[in-house]
LONUDO-667330 format. One record per residue (C-alpha): chain; x, y, z. Coordinates in nm, 2 decimals, always signed. Layout:
node chain A, px X, py Y, pz Z
...
! end
This chain:
node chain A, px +9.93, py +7.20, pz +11.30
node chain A, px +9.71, py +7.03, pz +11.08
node chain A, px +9.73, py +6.65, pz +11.29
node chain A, px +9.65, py +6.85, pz +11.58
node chain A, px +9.27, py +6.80, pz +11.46
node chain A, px +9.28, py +6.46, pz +11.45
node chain A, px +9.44, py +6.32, pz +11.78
node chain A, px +9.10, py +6.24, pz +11.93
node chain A, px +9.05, py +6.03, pz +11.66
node chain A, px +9.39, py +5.91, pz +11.70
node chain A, px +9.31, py +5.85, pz +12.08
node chain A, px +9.03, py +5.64, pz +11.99
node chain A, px +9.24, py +5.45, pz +11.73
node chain A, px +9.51, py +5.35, pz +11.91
node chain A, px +9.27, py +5.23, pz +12.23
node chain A, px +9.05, py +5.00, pz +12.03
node chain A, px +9.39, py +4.80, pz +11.93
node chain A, px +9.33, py +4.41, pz +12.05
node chain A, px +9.55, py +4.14, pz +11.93
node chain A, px +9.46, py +3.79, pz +11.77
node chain A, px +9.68, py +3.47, pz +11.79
node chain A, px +9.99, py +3.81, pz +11.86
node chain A, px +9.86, py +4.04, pz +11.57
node chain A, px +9.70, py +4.32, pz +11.65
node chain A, px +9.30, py +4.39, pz +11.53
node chain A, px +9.22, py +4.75, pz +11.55
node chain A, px +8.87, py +4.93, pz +11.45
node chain A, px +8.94, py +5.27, pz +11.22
node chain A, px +8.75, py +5.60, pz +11.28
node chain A, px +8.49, py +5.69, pz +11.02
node chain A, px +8.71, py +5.82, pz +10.71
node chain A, px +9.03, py +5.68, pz +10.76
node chain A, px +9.14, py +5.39, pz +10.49
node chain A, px +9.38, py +5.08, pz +10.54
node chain A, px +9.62, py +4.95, pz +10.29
node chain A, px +9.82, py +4.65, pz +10.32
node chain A, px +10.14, py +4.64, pz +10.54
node chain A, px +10.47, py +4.51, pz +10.42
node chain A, px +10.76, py +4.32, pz +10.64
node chain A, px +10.81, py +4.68, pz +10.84
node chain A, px +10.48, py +4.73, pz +10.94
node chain A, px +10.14, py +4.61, pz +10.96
node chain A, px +9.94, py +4.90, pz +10.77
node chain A, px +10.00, py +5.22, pz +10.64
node chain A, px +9.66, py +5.42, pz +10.73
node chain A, px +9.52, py +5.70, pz +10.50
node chain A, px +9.36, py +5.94, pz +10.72
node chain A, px +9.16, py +6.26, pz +10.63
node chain A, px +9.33, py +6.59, pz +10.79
node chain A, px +9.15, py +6.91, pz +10.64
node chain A, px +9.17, py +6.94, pz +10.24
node chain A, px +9.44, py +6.66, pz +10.21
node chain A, px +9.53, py +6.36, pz +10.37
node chain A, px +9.79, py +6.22, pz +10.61
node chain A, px +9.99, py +5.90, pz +10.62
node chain A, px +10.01, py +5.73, pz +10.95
node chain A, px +10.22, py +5.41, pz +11.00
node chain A, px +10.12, py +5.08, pz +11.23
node chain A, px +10.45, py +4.91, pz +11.27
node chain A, px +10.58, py +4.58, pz +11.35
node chain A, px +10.92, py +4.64, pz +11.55
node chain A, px +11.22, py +4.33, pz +11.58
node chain A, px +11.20, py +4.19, pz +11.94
node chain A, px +11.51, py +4.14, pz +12.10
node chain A, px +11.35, py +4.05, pz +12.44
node chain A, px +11.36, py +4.38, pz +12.53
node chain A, px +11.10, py +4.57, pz +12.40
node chain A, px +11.13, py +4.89, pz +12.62
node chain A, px +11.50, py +4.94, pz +12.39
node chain A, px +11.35, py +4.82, pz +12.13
node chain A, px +11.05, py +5.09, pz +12.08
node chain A, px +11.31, py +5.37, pz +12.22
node chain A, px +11.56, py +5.27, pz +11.92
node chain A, px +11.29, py +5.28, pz +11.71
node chain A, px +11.17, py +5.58, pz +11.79
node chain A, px +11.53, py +5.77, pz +11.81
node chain A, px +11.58, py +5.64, pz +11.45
node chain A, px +11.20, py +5.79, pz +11.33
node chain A, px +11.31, py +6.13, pz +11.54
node chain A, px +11.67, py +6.12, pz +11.35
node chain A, px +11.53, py +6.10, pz +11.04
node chain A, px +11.33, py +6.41, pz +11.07
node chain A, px +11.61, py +6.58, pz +11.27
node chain A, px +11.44, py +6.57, pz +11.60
node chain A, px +11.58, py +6.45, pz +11.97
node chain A, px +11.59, py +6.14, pz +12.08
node chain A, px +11.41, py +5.98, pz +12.40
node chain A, px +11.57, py +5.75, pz +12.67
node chain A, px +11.38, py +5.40, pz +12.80
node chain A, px +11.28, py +5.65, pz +13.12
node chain A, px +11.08, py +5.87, pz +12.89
node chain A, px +10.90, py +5.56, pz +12.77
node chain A, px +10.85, py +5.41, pz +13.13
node chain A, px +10.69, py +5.76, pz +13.21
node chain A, px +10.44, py +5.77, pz +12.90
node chain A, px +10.08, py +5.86, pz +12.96
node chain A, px +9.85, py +5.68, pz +12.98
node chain A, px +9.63, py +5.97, pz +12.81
node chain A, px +9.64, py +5.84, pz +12.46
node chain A, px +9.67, py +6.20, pz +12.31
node chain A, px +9.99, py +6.30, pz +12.44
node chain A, px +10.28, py +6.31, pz +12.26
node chain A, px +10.42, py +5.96, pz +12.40
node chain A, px +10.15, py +5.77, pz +12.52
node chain A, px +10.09, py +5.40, pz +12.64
node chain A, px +9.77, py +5.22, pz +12.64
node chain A, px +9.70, py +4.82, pz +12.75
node chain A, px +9.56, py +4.65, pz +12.46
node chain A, px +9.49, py +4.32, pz +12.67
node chain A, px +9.78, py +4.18, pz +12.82
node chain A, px +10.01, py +4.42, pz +12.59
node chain A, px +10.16, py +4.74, pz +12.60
node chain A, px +10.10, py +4.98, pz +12.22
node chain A, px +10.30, py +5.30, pz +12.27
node chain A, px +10.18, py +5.54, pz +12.04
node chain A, px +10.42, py +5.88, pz +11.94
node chain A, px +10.32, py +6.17, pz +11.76
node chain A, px +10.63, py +6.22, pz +11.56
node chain A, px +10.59, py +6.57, pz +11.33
node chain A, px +10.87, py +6.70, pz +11.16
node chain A, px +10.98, py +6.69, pz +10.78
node chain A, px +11.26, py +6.42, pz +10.64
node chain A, px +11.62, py +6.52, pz +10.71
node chain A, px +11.84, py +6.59, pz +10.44
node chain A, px +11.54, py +6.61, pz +10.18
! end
């Protein structure tokens, strides 16, 4: 598994995230590249993974004042899309706080980034 090779770096992206008057600042690993966001999310990050690259999303979810359902329904529609299971707001209250693991949840100041490696290939296509 090809992102396998990368989740340190991963790890060390997703626990530099900070946030700035509610958007969130972030330092890149050596390599990777940013390029703008769009109404969905905040970047789209180019990051090297062997001979080729990978795409890695930083997304802005809706807030319904709930954000524990809001992640999971997130995260059920990413997993459905690539055929995969879905997760329950008890899986997310018992991420790790080891930010390599497959569901993972890290303080960036006063706020809570949950961070999901999510491999699979599109449904249907």
């Amino acid at each position: 598994e090809p992102v396998g090779q990368i989740v340190p770096q991963l790890a060390e992206f997703v626990r530099s995230v900070t946030y700035n008057e509610g958007k969130p600042v972030w330092t890149l690993p050596e390599g990777w590249q940013e390029q703008p966001g769009n109404q969905f999310r905040y970047a789209t990050l180019v990051v090297p993974v062997g001979d080729a690259t990978q795409e890695f999303t930083v997304s802005a979810l809706p807030a319904s004042g709930d954000i524990s359902t809001d992640v999971v329904i997130n995260i059920n529609r990413w997993n459905g899309q690539l055929g995969l299971g879905e997760i329950t707001t008890s899986d997310l209250e018992a991420a790790s706080e080891d930010a390599t693991a497959k569901l993972a949840k890290t303080k960036a100041g006063e706020k809570t980034v949950y961070s999901i490696n999510i491999v699979g290939e599109q449904a249907g296509g």
